[in-house]
N, C-alpha and C positions, 0 to 999 in steps of 0.2 A: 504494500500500500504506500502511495505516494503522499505529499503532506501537504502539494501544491494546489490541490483541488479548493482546501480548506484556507489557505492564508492568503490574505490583502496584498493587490498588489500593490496598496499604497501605505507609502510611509507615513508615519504619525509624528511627529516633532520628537517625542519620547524625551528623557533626560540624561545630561551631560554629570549625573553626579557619578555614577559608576562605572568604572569602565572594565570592557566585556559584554559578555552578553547573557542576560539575565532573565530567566522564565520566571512570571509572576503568575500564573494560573490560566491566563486569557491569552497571551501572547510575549512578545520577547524583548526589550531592549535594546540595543545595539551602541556601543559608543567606543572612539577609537581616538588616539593621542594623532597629529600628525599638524605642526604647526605650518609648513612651507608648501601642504598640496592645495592643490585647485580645487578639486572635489576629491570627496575619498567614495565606493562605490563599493554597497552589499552583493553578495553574492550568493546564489543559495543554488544547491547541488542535488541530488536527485538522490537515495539512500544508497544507492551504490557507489557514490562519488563518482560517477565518470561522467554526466549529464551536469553543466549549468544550465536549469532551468529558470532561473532568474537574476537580474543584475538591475540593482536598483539603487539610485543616488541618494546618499544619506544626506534628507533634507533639511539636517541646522547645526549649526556651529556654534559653541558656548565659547569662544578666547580660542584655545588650538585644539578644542574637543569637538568631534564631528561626531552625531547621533542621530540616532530616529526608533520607534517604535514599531511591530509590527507584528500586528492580530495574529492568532491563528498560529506561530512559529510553535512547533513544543519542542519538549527536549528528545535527543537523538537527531535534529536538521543538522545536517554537516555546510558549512557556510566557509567564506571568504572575503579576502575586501581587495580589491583594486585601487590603485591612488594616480589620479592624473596629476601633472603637472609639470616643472620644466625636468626635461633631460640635458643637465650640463653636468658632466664629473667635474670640469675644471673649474667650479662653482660649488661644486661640494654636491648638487642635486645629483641623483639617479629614477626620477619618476619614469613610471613604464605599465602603463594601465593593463596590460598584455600579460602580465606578471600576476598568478595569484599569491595573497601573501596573506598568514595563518594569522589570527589574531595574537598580540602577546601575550592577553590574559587569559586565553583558552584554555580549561581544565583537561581538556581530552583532544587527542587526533582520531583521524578515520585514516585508515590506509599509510603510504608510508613515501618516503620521498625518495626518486628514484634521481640517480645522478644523469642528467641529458642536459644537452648541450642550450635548451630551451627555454632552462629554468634560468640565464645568464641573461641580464638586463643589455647587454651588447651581442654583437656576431661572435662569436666565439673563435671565428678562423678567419677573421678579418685584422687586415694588415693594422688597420687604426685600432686592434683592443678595443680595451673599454669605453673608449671616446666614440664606438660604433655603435648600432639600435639597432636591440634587432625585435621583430613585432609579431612574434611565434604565440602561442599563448600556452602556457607553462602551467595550467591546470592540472592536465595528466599526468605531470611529473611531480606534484604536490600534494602533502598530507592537507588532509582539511579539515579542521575546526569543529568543534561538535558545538552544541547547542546543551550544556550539564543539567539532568534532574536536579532542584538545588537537596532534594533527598539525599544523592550520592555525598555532599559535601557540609552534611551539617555542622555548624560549629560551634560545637559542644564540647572538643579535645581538652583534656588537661595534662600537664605538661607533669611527671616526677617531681621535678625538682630537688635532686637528689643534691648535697653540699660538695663541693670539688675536691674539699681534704676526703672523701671516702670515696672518687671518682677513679675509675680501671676501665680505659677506652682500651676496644678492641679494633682497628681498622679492618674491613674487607666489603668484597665485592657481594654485590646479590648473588649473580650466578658463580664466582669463583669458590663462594664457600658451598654449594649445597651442589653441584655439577654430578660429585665423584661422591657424595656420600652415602654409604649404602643401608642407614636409615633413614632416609628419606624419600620417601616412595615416588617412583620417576617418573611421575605426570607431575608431580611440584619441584622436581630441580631446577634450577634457576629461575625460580620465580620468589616473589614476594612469599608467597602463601608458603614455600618450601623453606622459607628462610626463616620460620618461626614455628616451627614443628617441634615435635617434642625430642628428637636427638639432638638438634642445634641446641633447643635451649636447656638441655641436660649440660651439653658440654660448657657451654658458657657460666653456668650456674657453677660446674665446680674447679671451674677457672677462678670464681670469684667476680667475670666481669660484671660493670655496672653500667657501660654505654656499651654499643655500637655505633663506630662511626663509618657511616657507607657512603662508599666512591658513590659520584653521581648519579643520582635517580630520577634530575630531571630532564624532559625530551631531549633524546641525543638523535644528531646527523654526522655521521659517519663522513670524512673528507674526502672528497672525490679519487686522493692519489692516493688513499688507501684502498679504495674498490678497486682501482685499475690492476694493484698488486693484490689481489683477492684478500684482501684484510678487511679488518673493522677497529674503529675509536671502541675499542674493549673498558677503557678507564669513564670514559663517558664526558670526558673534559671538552665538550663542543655542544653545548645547550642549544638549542631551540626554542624550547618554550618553557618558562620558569615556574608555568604554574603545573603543566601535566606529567604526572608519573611517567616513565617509560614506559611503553607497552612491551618494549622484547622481556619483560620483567613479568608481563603478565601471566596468572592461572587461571585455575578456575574461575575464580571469582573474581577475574577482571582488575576494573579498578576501584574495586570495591576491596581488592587484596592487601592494599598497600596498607590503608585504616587498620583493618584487621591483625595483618601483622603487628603493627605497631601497638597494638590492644592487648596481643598476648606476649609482645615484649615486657609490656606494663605491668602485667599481670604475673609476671617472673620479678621484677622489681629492676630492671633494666630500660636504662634510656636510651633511645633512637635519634643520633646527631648526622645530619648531614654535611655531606660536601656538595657545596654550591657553587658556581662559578657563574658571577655576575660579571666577571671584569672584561670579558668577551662574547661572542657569540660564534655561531657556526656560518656565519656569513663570509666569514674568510676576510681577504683583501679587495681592493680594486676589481681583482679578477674571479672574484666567488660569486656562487647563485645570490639571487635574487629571491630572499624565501618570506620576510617580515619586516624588520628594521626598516633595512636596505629602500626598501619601496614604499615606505610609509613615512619617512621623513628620516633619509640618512643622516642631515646635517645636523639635526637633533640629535638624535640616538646615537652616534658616534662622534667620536676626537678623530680631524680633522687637524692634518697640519696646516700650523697657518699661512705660510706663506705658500703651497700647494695643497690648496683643498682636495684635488683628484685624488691625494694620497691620505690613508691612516695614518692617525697614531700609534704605534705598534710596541708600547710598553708589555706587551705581552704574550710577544712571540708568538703571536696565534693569527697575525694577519692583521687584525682594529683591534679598537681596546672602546668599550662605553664610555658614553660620557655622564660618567655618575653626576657630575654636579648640574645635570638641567636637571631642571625640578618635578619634570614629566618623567626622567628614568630613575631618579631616586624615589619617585613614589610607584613605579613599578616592581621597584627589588624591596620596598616596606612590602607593600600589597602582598609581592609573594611571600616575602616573612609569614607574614601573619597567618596568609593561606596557610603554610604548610604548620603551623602551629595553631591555630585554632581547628582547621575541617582536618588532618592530618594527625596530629598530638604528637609530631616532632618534638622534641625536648632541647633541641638547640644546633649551631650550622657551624661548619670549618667552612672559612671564606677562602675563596683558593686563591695565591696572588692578593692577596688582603692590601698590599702598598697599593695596587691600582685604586683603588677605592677610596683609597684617602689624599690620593694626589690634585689638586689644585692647579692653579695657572702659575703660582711660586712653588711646586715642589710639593714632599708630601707633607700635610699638615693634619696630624690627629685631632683635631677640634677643627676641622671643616664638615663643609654641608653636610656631607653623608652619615661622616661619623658622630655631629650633631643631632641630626636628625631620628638616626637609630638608639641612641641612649637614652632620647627625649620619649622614644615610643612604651607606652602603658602595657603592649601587648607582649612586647620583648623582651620585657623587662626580666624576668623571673625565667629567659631561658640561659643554656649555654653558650658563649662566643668564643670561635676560637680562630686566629689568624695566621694564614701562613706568611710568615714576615718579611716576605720579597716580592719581588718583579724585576724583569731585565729593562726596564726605562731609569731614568738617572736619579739617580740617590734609591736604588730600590731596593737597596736590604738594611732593613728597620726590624731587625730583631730587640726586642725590648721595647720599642717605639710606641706603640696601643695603647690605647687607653685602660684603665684598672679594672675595665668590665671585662678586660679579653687575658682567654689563655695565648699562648703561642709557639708554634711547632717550634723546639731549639734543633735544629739542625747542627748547631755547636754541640751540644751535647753528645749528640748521635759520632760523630765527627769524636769528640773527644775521649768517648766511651771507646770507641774501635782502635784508637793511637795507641790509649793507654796500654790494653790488652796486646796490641803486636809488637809493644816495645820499644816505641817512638822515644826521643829525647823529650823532658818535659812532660811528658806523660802525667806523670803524677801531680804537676805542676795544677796539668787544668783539669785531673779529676777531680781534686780537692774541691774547685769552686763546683763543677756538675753536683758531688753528691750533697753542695748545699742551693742547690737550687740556683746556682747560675744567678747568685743576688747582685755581686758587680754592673748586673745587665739590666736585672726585674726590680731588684729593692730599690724604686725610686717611684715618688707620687701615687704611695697610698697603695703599693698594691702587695699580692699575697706569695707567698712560696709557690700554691698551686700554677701559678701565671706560666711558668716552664712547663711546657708538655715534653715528656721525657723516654726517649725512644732512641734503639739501639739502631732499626731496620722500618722501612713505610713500603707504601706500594709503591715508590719512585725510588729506584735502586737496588741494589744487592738485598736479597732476603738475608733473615738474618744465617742461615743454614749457609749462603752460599759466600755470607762473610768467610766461614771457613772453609773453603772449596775452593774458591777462584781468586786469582789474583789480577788477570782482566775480564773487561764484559765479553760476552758474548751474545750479541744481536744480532746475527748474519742474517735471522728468520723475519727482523722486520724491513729489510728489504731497502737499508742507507748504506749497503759496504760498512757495519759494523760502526757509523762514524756515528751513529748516536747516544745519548746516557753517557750518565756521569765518569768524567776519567779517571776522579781520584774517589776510590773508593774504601782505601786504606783495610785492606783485607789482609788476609794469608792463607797461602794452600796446604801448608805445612807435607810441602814437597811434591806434592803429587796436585796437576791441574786438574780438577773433574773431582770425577767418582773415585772411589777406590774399594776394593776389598780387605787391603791392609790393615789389620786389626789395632796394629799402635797409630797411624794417624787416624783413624774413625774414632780413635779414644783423646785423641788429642783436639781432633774436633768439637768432639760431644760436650770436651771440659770446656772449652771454648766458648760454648754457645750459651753453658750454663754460667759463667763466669759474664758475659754479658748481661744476661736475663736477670742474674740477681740486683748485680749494680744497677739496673731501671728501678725493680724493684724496690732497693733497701735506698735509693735518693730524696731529698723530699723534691717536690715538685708532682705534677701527674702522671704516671707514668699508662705508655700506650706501647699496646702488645698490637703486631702484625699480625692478621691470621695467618696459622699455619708454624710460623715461627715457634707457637710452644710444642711442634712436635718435628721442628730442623724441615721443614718443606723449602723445597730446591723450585728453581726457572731453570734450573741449568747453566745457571752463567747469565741468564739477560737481562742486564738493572735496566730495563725500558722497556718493558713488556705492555706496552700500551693498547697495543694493535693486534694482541696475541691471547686472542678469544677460543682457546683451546685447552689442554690437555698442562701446553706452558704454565701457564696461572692456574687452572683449576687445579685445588687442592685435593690431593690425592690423601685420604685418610686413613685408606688400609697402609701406606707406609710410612705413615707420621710414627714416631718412635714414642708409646707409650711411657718411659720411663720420664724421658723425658717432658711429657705433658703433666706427670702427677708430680716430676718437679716445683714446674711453673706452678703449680696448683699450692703446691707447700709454699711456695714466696710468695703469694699471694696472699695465704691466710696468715703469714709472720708478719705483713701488713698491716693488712684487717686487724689483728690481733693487739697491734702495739702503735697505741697513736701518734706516739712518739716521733714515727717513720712517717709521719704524714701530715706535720702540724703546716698552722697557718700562719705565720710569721719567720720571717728570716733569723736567722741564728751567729751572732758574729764573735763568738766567745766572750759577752759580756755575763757580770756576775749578777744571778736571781739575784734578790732582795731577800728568799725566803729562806735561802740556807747558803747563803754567799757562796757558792759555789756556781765555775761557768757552764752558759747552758749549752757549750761546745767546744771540746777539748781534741786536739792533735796530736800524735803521739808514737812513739816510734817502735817495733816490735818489743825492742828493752826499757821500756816504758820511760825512757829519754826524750827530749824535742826533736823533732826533725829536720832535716838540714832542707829545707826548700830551696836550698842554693845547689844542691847536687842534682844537675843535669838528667842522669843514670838512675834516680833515687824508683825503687820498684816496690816497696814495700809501704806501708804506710795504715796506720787506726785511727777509727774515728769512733771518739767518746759522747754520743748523744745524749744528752739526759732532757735536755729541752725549759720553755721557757717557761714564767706559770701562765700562759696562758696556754687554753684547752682548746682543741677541736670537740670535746664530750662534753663540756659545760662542771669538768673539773682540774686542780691543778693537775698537769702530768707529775708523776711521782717516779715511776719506771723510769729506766735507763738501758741502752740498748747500744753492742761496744761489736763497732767493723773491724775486719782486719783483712787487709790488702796484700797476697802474696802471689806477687808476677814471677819471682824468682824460678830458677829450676830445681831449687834447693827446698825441702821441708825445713822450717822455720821453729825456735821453741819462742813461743809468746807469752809475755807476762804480762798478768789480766789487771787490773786497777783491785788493789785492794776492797775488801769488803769488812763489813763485822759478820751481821747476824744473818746476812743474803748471800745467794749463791748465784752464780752466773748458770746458763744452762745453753748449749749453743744448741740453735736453730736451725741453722745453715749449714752446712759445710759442700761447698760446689765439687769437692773431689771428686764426689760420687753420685750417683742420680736419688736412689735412695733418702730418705731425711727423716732421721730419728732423733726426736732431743734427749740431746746428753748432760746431765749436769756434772759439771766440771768441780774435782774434789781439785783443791789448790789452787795456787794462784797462777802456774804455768799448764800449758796446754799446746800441744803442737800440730801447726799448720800446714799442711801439705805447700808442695808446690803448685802454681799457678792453679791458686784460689781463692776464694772467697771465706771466710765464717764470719757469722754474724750471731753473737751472744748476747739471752735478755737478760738481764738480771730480777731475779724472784723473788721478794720480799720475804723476810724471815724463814725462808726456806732451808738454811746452814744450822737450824736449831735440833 
């Protein structure tokens, strides 16, 4: 049944307050941003999408909002808009009526966008490029727009609100975690609905996690040179449309899966954070389709150089970059905030490229529009923020730089964590500051220990398994001559490049891997686990697996190394356990007030000071006891005593005196195993290249 019998082919003035398109019972809405077109023009499609059976001129303009109402439209009409007006790239214009183009605020696509030559606002094979027209009409090659039940999208979501000192992000993909698992029954792998099943959320629960944070969920268009080389944007970092779930994500229940997942995250007592990426779109450069933006007012919607409007601003490597500070596309990325936390019950977003966002006409400025704008908001308030603190446009690595609302990925960390462990000079120098939270960076304008998001391995790079496997990458399978992903990955193979069957390097590995894991672990700051990484899962070499929507990334679970997950599972609850490892203030060896004594002591295997001046220095304790302020809503009393042995040599360690308590060590990274031991005396011997981590027991020595 068709829907065109029943609706008006006359437009009603309708209202400019919402934009999108909105069913009220009777008929639809329509309203659309585009300050620089002539007209902008509905479109409405036949249920199958490949018929435009109507095109009709949105008859009124509020300021740069174009709308009208119309009878009769229900939900399930798959629609579009066309924008006439000038075609000058040297002008910054790219108008081309010829062009369908999806609305921004569409909650749902129909069908899927197919790469032709047609959907290109120019001649594609024309010696003039882009400065050519070409007047194809690129319907057929375009997803189109739905018309939402506003039933699917109630907004009624509440958010955890879990506090950040008891916060354990897990990074992964929708379908990379659920692909290869073999509880999860294979009509829901890779979908929403599979990815909140009851073996995911067994595993996660005795992980300990308390978020996931998933690679991109929303509409993704795959880059043309990745189809030509039978690939796909696997990571999903090339949005489309900010407000509709992916559909390749889709199950059974559609997209009605996504809510629901998120409902039985909640109901596990885990928060669901996105990765979002506002600071681009999939429109590419100059020479990319023609899919929304683009054709609804480029000049707008994108950074334009100024002295060559034809070209982007390209602070992010992706072709254009938005132009957060008009006020029509900073209330597009609020809008979708809110969407995806009130109809959604997202619990909070990693902004990808977080410097774009905050950059200005002088540079990047953290109290500008955007990031004014978003602090100011009532609805975001009570979620998660977290930034990744670069971009490749100038001045773009602002780690520390965010405001006090925001966590932020330390890529230092990461970085510092892998030096120390392979033996770098200095080493010890900069893990000292990681396992206090990287304060040198964060302790400035009010903000918390949490602010350091604290990770050895991400989706961008060497897994942490392959930290000890490879000492270059290896991408030959995404199709650059290997010329892409990070060069300096500060690894070790420990002899052998690859796999190996050799039973002393798999052992030197494994200590490896667990020797990293704890150090997240026992830091303060947040600490975030990669999926996969608590059981040593491999790419094989390739820190760029973007495009590598296979067997590469899918996590393979039957050969995740069980000893090692019930590891991670033990560092986890040593955490959990001891709040100590997780307070919310920075720690600079100043002396309590309550028992003069400092709330952070340094100190050397023979419980001497340590020479911070030796280069070589591999050893190294840290005396926690902490401040009196609580994350529980009491003073900390416990004390909880590291000890850092890089050496190849087991170590005898002498523990800090006690009277009536007894130290009992938690950790010990030697072995996969973890049984607590309480330690009779005040020496205690440390393996080589490892980790313990000792709590001290109250009256326990009686």
């Amino acid at each position: 049944m068709t829907y065109h019998a029943t609706v008006s082919a006359q437009l009603e003035p309708g209202s400019p307050s919402r934009l999108g398109a909105h069913f009220d019972g009777g008929g639809t809405n329509f309203a659309v941003f585009s300050e620089h077109a002539e007209q902008v023009f509905l479109c409405l499609f036949s249920p199958d999408g490949m018929r435009e059976e109507m095109r009709l001129p949105l008859p009124e303009r509020t300021g740069a909002v174009w709308h009208g109402y119309l009878p009769g439209v229900q939900p399930g009409t798959l629609y579009g808009y066309r924008a006439s007006g000038p075609y000058a790239p040297e002008a910054g214009h790219r108008f081309n009526r010829n062009k369908l183009l999806v609305d921004p605020y569409t909650r749902e696509f129909h069908g899927a966008f197919t790469d032709h030559t047609a959907t290109f606002g120019y001649q594609h094979a024309s010696p003039e490029g882009d400065l050519s027209f070409d007047s194809r009409d690129s319907a057929p090659f375009v997803a189109k727009s739905v018309v939402s039940d506003p039933g699917l999208f109630p907004l009624d979501a509440q958010p955890l609100s879990k506090g950040w000192h008891d916060t354990l992000i897990y990074e992964g993909h929708v379908k990379g975690l659920t692909m290869r698992h073999p509880a999860v029954p294979e009509a829901l792998r890779g979908t929403y609905d599979g990815l909140a099943t009851p073996a995911m959320l067994d595993h996660l629960t005795k992980l300990g996690v308390t978020a996931v944070e998933l690679l991109p969920v929303q509409a993704i268009k795959s880059e043309g040179a990745l189809s030509g080389r039978g690939l796909v944007n696997y990571w999903g970092y090339n949005t489309v449309g900010f407000f509709a779930p992916e559909p390749r994500y889709f199950g059974p229940e559609g997209v009605r899966g996504f809510r629901a997942m998120v409902d039985r995250f909640h109901a596990a007592g885990i928060e669901v954070i996105l990765d979002v990426v506002y600071n681009h779109s999939a429109e590419g450069d100059q020479l990319g389709p023609t899919l929304s933006f683009r054709g609804l007012d480029n000049a707008s919607y994108y950074r334009l150089q100024d002295d060559a409007p034809r070209y982007y601003v390209n602070d992010t490597g992706c072709g254009n970059t938005l132009n957060v500070t008009h006020p029509f596309v900073t209330r597009l990325i609020l809008d979708s905030l809110r969407f995806w936390v009130q109809a959604m019950g997202v619990d909070g977003f990693r902004f990808d490229l977080a410097t774009t966002l905050c950059r200005e006409a002088d540079g990047f400025d953290r109290t500008g529009r955007f990031m004014t704008a978003l602090r100011q908001d009532p609805v975001l308030a009570g979620v998660k923020m977290i930034a990744e603190p670069w971009d490749i446009g100038p001045g773009g690595y602002q780690l520390g730089g965010f405001p006090a609302k925001f966590a932020e990925w330390n890529d230092h960390y990461r970085d510092t964590v892998r030096k120390f462990w392979r033996g770098d000079a200095h080493g010890a120098q900069e893990l000292g500051s990681a396992l206090l939270g990287t304060a040198h960076v964060f302790d400035k304008r009010g903000r918390r220990v949490w602010s350091s998001i604290n990770y050895a391995a991400s989706h961008d790079g060497f897994t942490l398994g392959d930290t000890t496997r490879y000492e270059k990458r290896h991408n030959e399978a995404n199709g650059e001559g290997n010329r892409d992903g990070h060069k300096a990955n500060f690894s070790e193979k420990f002899g052998v490049e690859g796999p190996t069957e050799d039973p002393s390097i798999r052992a030197q590995r494994a200590r490896r891997q667990r020797n990293m894991l704890a150090t997240v672990f026992l830091s303060q700051g947040t600490p975030m686990l990669l999926a996969g990484d608590e059981g040593g899962h491999t790419q094989n070499g390739n820190n760029n697996a973007y495009c590598q929507d296979n067997e590469t990334t899918w996590i393979d679970w039957a050969s995740l190394d069980p000893e090692q997950i019930a590891f991670t599972a033990a560092l986890s609850r040593v955490r959990r356990d001891n709040p100590i490892l997780r307070q919310m203030d920075f720690l600079h060896g100043a002396t309590r007030e309550t028992d003069r004594r400092k709330d952070v002591e340094w100190r050397g295997f023979d419980g001497k000071p340590l020479n911070w001046g030796d280069a070589d220095l591999a050893t190294l304790c840290l005396h926690l006891r902490g401040n009196a302020e609580s994350v529980t809503g009491k003073a900390l009393s416990d004390e909880v005593f590291l000890a850092f042995n890089r050496t190849e040599g087991e170590l005898d360690l002498l523990l800090p005196t006690t009277a009536q308590d007894l130290w009992v060590r938690e950790i010990d990274t030697s072995k996969a195993a973890q049984t607590p031991t309480p330690i009779v005396g005040e020496r205690i011997s440390v393996p080589a290249q490892s980790v313990s981590a000792f709590v001290l027991k109250r009256g326990s020595a009686q």
